[in-house]
Every structure is written in structure tokens, then in C-alpha cells.
C-alpha positions in Angstrom: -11.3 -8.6 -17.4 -12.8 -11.0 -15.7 -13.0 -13.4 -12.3 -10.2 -15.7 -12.3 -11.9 -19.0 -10.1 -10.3 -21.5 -8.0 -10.3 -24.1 -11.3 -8.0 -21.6 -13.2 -5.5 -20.4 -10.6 -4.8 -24.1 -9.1 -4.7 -25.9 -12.9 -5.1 -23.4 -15.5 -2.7 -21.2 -17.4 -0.7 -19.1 -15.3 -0.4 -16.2 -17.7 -3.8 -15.7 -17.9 -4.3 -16.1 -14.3 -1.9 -13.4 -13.3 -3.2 -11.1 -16.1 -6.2 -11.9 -15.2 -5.5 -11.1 -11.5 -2.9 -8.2 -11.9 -4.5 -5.9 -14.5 -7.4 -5.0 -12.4 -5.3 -5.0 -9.3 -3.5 -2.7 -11.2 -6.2 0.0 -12.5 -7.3 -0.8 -8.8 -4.2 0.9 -6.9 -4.2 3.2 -9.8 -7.6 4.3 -8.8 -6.8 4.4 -5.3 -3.9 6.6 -5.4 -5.6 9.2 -7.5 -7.6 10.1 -4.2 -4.1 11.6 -2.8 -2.9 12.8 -6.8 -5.5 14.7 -6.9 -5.3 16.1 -3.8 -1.7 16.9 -4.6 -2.5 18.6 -7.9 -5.2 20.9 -6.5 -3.5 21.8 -3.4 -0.4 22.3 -5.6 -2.8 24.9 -7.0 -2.8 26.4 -3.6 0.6 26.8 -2.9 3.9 25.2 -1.4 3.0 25.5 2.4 0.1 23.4 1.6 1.7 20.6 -0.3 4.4 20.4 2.5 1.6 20.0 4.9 0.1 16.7 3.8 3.8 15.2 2.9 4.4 15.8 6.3 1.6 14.2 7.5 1.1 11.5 4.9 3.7 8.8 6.8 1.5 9.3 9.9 -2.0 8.1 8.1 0.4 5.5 6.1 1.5 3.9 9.2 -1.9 3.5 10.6 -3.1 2.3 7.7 -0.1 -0.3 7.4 -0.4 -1.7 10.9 -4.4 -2.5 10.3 -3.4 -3.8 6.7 -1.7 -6.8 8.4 -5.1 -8.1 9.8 -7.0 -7.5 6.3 -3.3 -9.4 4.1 -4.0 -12.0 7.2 -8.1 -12.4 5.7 -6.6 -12.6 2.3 -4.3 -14.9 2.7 -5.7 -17.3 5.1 -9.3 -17.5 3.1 -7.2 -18.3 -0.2 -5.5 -20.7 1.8 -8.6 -22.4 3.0 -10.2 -22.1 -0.4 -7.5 -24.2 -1.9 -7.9 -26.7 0.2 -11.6 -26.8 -0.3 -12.5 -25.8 3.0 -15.1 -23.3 2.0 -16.9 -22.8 5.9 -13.6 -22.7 7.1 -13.2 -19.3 4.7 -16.5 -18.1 5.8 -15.6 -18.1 9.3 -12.4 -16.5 9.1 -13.8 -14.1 7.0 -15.9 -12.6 10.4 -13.3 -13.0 12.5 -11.0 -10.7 10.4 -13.9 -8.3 10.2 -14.5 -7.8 13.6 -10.9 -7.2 14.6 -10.3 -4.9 11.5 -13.4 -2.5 13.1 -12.1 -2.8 16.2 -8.4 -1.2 15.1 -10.0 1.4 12.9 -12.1 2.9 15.4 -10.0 3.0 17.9 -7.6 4.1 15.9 -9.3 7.1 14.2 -10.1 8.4 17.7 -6.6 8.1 19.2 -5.2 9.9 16.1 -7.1 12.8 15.9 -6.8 13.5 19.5 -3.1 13.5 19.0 -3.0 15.7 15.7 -1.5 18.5 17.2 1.4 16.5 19.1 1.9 14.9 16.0 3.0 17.4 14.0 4.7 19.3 16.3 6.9 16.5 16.9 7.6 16.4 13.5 8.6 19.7 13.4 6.4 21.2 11.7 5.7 25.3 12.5 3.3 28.0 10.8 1.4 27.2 7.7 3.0 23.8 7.4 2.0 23.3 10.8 -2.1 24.6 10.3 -2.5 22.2 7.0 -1.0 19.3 8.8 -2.8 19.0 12.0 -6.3 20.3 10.1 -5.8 17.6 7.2 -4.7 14.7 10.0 -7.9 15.6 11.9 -10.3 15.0 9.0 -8.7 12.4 7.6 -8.2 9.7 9.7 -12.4 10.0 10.3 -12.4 7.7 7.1 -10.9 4.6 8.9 -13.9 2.6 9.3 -15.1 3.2 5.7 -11.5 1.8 4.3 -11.3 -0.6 6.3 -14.6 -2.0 5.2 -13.4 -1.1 1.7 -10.5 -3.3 2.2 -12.0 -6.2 3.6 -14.4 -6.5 1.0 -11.0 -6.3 -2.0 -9.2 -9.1 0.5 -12.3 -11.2 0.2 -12.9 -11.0 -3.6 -9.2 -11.0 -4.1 -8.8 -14.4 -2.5 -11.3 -15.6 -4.6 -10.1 -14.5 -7.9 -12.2 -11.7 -8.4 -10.5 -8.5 -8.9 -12.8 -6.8 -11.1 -15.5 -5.7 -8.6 -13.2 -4.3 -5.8 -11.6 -1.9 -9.1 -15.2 -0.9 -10.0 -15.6 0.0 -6.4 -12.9 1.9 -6.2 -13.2 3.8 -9.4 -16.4 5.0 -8.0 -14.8 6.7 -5.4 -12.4 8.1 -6.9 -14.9 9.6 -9.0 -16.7 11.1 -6.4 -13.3 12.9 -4.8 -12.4 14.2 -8.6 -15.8 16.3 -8.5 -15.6 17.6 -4.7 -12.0 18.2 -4.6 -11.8 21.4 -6.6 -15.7 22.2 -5.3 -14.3 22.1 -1.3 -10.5 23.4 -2.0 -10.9 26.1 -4.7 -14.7 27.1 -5.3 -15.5 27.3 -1.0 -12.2 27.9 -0.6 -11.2 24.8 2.2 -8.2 24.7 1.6 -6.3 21.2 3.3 -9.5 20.9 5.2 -11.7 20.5 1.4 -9.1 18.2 0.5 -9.3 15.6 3.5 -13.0 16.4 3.7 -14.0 15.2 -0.1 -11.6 12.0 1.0 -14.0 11.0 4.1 -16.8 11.6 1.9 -16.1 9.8 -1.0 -15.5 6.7 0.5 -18.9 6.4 2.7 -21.0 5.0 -0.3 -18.5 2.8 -1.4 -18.2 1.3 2.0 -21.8 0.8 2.5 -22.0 -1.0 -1.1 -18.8 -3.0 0.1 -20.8 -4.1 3.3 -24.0 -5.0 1.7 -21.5 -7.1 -0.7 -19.8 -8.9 1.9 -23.2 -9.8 3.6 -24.9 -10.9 0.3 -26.7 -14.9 0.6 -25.6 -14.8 -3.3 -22.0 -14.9 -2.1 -20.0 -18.2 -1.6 -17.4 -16.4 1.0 -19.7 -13.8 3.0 -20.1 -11.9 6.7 -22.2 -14.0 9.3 -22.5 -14.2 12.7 -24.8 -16.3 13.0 -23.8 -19.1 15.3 -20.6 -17.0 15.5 -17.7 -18.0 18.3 -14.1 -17.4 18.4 -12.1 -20.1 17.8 -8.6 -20.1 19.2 -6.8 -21.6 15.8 -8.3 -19.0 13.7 -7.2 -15.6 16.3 -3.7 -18.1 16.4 -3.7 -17.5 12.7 -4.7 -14.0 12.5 -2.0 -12.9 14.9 0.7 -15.4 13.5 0.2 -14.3 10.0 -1.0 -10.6 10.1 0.4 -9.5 13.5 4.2 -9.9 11.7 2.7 -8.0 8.2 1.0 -5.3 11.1 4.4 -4.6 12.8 6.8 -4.8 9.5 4.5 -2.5 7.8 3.5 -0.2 10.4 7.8 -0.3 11.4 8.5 0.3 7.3 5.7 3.2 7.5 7.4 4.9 11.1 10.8 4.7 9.2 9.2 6.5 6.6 8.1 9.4 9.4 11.4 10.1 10.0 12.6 10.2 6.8 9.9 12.6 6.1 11.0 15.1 9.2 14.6 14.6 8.4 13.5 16.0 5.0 11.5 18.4 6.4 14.6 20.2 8.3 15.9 21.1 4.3 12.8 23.2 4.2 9.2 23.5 3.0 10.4 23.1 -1.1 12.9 20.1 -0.3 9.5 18.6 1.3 7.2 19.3 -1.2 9.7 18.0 -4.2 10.7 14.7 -2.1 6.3 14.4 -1.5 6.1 15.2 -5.2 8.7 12.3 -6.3 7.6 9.4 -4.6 3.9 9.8 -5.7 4.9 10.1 -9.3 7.9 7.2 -8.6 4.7 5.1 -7.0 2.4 5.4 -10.2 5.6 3.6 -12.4 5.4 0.7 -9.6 1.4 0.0 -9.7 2.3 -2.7 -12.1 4.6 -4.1 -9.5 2.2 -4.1 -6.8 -0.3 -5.7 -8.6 1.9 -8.1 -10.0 2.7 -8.9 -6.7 -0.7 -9.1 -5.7 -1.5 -11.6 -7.8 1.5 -13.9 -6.6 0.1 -13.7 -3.4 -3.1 -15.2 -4.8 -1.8 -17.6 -6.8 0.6 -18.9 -3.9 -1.8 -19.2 -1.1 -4.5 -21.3 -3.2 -2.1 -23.6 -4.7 0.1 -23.6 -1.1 -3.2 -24.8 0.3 -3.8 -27.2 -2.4 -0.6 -28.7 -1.9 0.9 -27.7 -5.3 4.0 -26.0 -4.6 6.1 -26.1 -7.4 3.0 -24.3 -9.4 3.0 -21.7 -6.8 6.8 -21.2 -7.7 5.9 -21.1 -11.3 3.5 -18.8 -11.2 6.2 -16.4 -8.9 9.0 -17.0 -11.3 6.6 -16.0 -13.9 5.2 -12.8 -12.2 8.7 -11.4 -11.3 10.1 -12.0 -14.5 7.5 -10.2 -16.2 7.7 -7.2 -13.6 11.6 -6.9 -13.7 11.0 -6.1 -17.5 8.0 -4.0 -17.4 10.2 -1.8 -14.8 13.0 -2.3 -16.6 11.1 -0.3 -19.7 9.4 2.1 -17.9 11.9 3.5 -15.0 14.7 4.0 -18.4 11.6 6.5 -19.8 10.8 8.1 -17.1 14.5 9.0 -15.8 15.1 11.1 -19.0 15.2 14.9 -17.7 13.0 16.5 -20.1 10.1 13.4 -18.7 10.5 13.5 -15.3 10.8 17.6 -15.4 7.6 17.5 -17.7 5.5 14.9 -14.9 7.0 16.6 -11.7 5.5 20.2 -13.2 1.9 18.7 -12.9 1.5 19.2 -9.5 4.0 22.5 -8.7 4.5 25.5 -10.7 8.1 26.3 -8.3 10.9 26.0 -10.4 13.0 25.1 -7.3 10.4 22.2 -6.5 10.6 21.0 -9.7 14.2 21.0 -10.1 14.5 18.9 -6.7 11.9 16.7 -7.2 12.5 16.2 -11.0 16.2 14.9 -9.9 14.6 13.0 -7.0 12.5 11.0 -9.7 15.4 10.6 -12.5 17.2 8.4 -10.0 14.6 6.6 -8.2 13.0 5.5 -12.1 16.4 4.4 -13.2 16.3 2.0 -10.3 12.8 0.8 -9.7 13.2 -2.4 -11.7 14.6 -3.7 -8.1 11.2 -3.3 -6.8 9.6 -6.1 -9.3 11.9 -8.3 -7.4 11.1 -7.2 -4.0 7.3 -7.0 -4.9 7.0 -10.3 -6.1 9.4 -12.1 -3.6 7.6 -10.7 -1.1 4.2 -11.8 -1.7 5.3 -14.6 -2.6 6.4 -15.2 1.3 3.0 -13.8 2.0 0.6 -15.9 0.1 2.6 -18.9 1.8 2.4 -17.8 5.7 5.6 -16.5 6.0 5.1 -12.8 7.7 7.7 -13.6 9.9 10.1 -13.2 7.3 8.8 -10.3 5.4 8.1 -8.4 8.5 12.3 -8.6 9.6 12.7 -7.5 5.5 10.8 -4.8 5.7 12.0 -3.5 9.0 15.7 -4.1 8.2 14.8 -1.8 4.8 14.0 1.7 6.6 15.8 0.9 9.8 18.9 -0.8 8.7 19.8 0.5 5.5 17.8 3.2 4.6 19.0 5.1 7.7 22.9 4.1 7.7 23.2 5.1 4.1 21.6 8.3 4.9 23.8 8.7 8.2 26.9 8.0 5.8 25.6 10.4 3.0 25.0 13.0 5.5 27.3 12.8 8.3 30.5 11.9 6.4 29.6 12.6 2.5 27.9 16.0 3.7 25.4 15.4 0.5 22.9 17.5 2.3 18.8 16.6 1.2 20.1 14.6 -1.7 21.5 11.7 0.7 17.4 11.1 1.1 17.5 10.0 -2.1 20.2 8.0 -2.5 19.4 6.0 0.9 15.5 5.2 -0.4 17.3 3.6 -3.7 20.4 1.8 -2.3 18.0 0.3 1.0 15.7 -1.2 -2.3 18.7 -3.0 -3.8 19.7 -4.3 -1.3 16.2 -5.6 0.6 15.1 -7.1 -3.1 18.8 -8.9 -2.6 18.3 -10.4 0.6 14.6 -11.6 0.3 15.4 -13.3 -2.9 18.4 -15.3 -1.4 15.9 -16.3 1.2 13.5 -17.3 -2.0 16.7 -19.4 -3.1 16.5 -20.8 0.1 13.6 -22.2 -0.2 12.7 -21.0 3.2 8.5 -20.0 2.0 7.9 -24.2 1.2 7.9 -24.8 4.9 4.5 -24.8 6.6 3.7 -22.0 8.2 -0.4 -22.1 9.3 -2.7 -25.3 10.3 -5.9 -25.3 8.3 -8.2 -26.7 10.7 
């Protein structure tokens, strides 16, 4: 593994570019959902009341997180962008403006979210136990805003660049750090949900004060300056046209995801736990996915910059078909009972979770090839400027059909929990159907953003 430059992803070959780019994206989002696995699996040492806690309260931090990830896709994609069209100052300027408005939002954000902890989850239903380990891990939590956002910035820059070695190596330290504190703060002194968030915030201070001094390094070609520093109304126009759509589809997508969470919460704290349970397990079989799609979005903004569209379309024909099969592969495995029983009995030792969640998984795997469509087709949209698009997908996903399938498997099929997981499939299909007739389209070739 090593840094894919411009010279490769605008002439060379694209298999090795997207390996190149995808594997440590990969190991990357591998790394960073074992900070929440490994929550999972201690707390699931803990008890049920504890897992159900942070499922409830997971949608809450996603959708925070989601919004402010529009402004950081917005740096990745605009600096590739300017980088393929050789406009190297023009990348190092953007690069502080989408800094400075990412701080901004976390902050804020942080504050405004713990303040409202306890409204939070009581609007979500939640009552005793699950109530307590909700609010207390929300509270901590969301303290760690400023350091991932810092975090992020710093894999958007190196991303768009080629480099997605250092940002996994970054990463991987933290996660390293929250292995060793988790069972020290939740079982050895006893924290509980509190150890759990609190080993979170911790873990990623030193890696966003190394990401910092990175992004401020003279040795890097694309770094954080202010000297000289204005804003300049084409680059905000930018930033809002191409991350304020990824800020409101994502942060909609993530708010959908709320409710589905206290509709599933109404089934009680097991039903909770096992639906909490499935998706994280379901989300480590997509990784691939993600990162595939990751590197599209690369690949697509240099060489949409560069002017060389049709190898931009390569390179996403390429990275979906290679995604469809992985998934393909993998999803069959994993939806055999005796698999998905064996992973779902990691993190729960109640034979009711595990039945749920075990079933929850089976049918989800057996589906998620979908998802290297969606994934792909996506970013695609994305590394091209097209937010506007993959903002109304991903809206029309949770609020469209996620919700009427589950209002027809509930209200008229009477399937009870189990409608949850037929909605969260059947919305996939049918959002990887209508973003790929949009790729047939052609609709991502038109220009979206003004380099100048």
C-alpha cells in the first residue's frame, strides 16, 4: 500500500488505482468502526439495557456527524477537482476555507447536543436504564466533535490527493488506544456507558493533534494557511452548492434512521439491542463497498477536473463491478444460519437477541450486493459535483420507501418488528435502482462547479 498520485489516477491503470485507493480506505473504515464494536462487545458484557442505550442514541450522533460530513465530502471533492485541473493554490485555499466552517459546525454543535441530551432521549422514548445509558453516553460523546472533525479533514485532504495510507495509520492508532481503555473505564472502574463514551473522546485527542500538525506541515503540497487568508465568494458558493446538498441528504438519511430506531424501540429493549446488533455486523460486510466507493469518488473528481470523462466512467464501471461481486460472495456466506447465529453471539449472550438479530442479519447479507451499486453510483455523482442528486436519493431512501414499506408491513401485513427489516432491504433495491437509471442518464457529465 502505497500513495496513488495525480499521474496514476488521471493516466495510469485503473485497477491499480482503485486498489490502490480502496484497500486502505477499506482497513481505514474498518478501523474506525471498531471504536463503536468494541464498545458494543464490552458493553454487551454489561448487559441488554446497556446495549439498547447506545442503539438508541447512535442515529442521534450519526446525524450530526452526517450533516458536518457534507462540508468535509465538499473539501474532498472540490480539492480533487482543482488538483486535476492543476490548480494547486486553488486546492490550498479551499482547503482553509473548509476548515474553518467544519470548526465552526462542530463546536457549536457539540454544545447544542449535550445541552439537549436529556430531551433527546426522552423523545425517543426512552425510560429507566435505557433512558440513564442514553443521555449519559450522548453527553460524553458528542465532546469528541472537534477532534473528528479535524480527523476528517485531514483523511479528505490526503484522500483527494491519493494518499490513503496515512489517514488508515491514523486511525488505527486510535482505535488502539480505545481497545486498551474500553475494558479499563467499563469493567475494571466500573463506568459503565459513561467508560465507553469516555475512552472514545479520549482516543481521538492525539490523533487529532497529529492530524493538525499534518495538515499545517510546509512539507505538504495541499496544507492549512491563513496567511493572506480572505473569503472568496466562488469558493463559500462551492462549499454550500456541493456540500450543503451531501449535509441535508445525509443528515435527512441519518433523522430517518432516528425514527426507525424509536419505532424499533417500541418492540422493546431485546428487539433494540438485536436490530443495533445487526446493522453493525451487516456494516463490516459493506466496508469493501464504502471504500470502493470512495475511491470512485477520487478517481471521478480528478479526471472530471481534468476533463477526462469517459476515464472517470471507466474507472466507475470498474469499481461497481468489482463491488457487486465481492458482495455478491460475501452477503451468500454470511446469510447461512449457523454464520450469522455464530457473529451475532459476539456481542450478546441473550438467546432472544441473538435469535432476532441473527435473522435480522440473514436477510440483510443475502441482499447487500445492492449496496455496491448504490455505493459506487453514488460517489460517482459525488466526485462529479452532483450533490443535488444524491441528496434527493438519499432522502427519498428513509423517507419514501423505507417508511411506506414499513407502514405497509406494519399497518396492513401486521409483521410486527420484523417489517424493520424488510423496509431497510427493499428501500436499498430500490434507491440502488433509481440512482443507476440516473447514471444511465448520463445526468453526472454535466457541469456542476466553476474552478476559478
Amino acid at each position: 500500500m502505497k500513495r496513488v498520485d495525480r499521474e496514476q489516477i488521471l493516466n495510469g491503470n485503473l485497477w491499480t488505482v482503485i486498489l490502490g485507493l480502496a484497500v486502505p480506505i477499506v482497513i481505514n473504515s474498518f478501523i474506525q468502526s471498531m471504536y463503536n464494536l468494541t464498545d458494543t462487545y464490552w458493553l454487551g458484557r454489561l448487559g441488554t439495557n446497556e446495549m439498547a442505550g447506545i442503539t438508541l442514541v447512535s442515529p442521534v450522533q450519526n446525524l450530526i456527524l452526517n450533516f458536518g460530513t457534507g462540508i468535509t465530502t465538499a473539501g474532498s471533492v472540490l480539492i480533487s477537482q482543482y488538483l486535476g485541473a492543476k490548480k494547486d493554490d486553488d486546492a490550498k485555499s479551499m482547503l482553509s476555507h473548509i476548515f474553518l466552517c467544519a470548526m465552526i459546525f462542530s463546536f457549536g454543535c457539540a454544545g447544542i447536543v449535550r445541552a439537549c441530551s436529556g430531551a433527546i432521549c426522552t423523545w425517543l422514548g426512552a425510560e429507566g436504564e435505557v433512558f440513564y445509558n442514553g443521555r449519559t453516553y450522548l453527553e460524553i460523546v458528542v465532546l469528541d466533535m472537534p477532534f473528528l472533525y479535524t480527523i476528517n479533514m485531514y483523511t479528505a485532504v490526503r484522500q483527494s490527493q491519493g494518499d490513503t495510507v496515512r489517514p488508515m495509520c491514523l486511525n488505527a492508532t486510535g482505535v488502539a488506544i480505545n481497545m486498551i481503555l474500553d475494558p479499563l473505564l467499563i469493567i475494571v472502574l466500573q463506568m459503565g456507558t459513561a467508560g465507553a463514551a469516555l475512552a472514545t473522546v479520549i482516543s481521538k485527542i492525539p490523533c487529532a493533534i497529529f492530524a493538525f500538525i499534518m495538515i499545517r506541515s510546509k512539507k505538504e503540497s495541499v496544507r492549512l494557511t491563513y496567511k493572506g487568508f480572505h473569503f472568496q465568494k466562488q469558493k463559500l458558493y462551492n462549499i454550500a452548492k456541493v456540500g450543503l446538498p451531501t449535509a441535508i441528504g445525509g443528515s435527512t438519511m441519518q433523522f430517518g434512521f432516528l425514527l426507525i430506531t424509536r419505532n424499533v424501540n417500541q418492540f422493546g429493549a431485546t428487539a433494540l439491542s438485536a436490530y443495533g446488533i445487526g446493522n453493525k455486523i451487516n456494516g463490516l460486510i459493506t466496508l469493501p463497498s464504502n471504500g470502493i466507493g470512495s475511491a470512485v469518488a477520487t478517481i471521478t473528481g480528478q479526471n472530471v477536473g481534468a476533463k477526462q470523462l469517459d476515464r472517470a466512467d471507466k474507472g466507475y464501471r470498474l469499481a461497481r463491478n468489482m463491488s457487486v461481486v465481492f458482495l455478491l460472495v460475501c452477503g451468500f456466506i454470511l446469510s447461512r444460519e449457523p454464520v450469522s447465529r455464530a457473529a451475532v453471539s459476539i456481542f450478546s449472550s441473550d438467546e432472544q437477541v441473538i435469535d432476532y438479530a441473527a435473522s435480522f442479519l440473514s436477510l440483510m447479507a443475502i441482499c447487500c450486493f445492492s449496496n455496491g451499486v448504490y455505493n459506487s453510483t453514488i460517489s460517482l455523482f459525488q466526485g462529479a459535483g452532483h450533490t443535488m442528486i444524491t441528496m434527493a436519493v438519499d432522502a427519498s431512501r428513509l423517507w419514501v420507501w423505507r417508511f411506506a414499506v414499513l407502514y405497509f408491513c406494519q399497518g396492513v401485513l401486521g409483521m410486527g418488528f420484523e417489517s424493520v427489516w424488510w423496509a431497510v432491504v427493499i428501500s436499498n433495491f430500490i434507491s440502488a435502482g433509481i440512482i443507476y437509471i440516473c447514471y444511465r442518464m448520463k445526468l453526472w457529465r454535466r457541469e456542476t462547479v466553476k474552478l476559478r
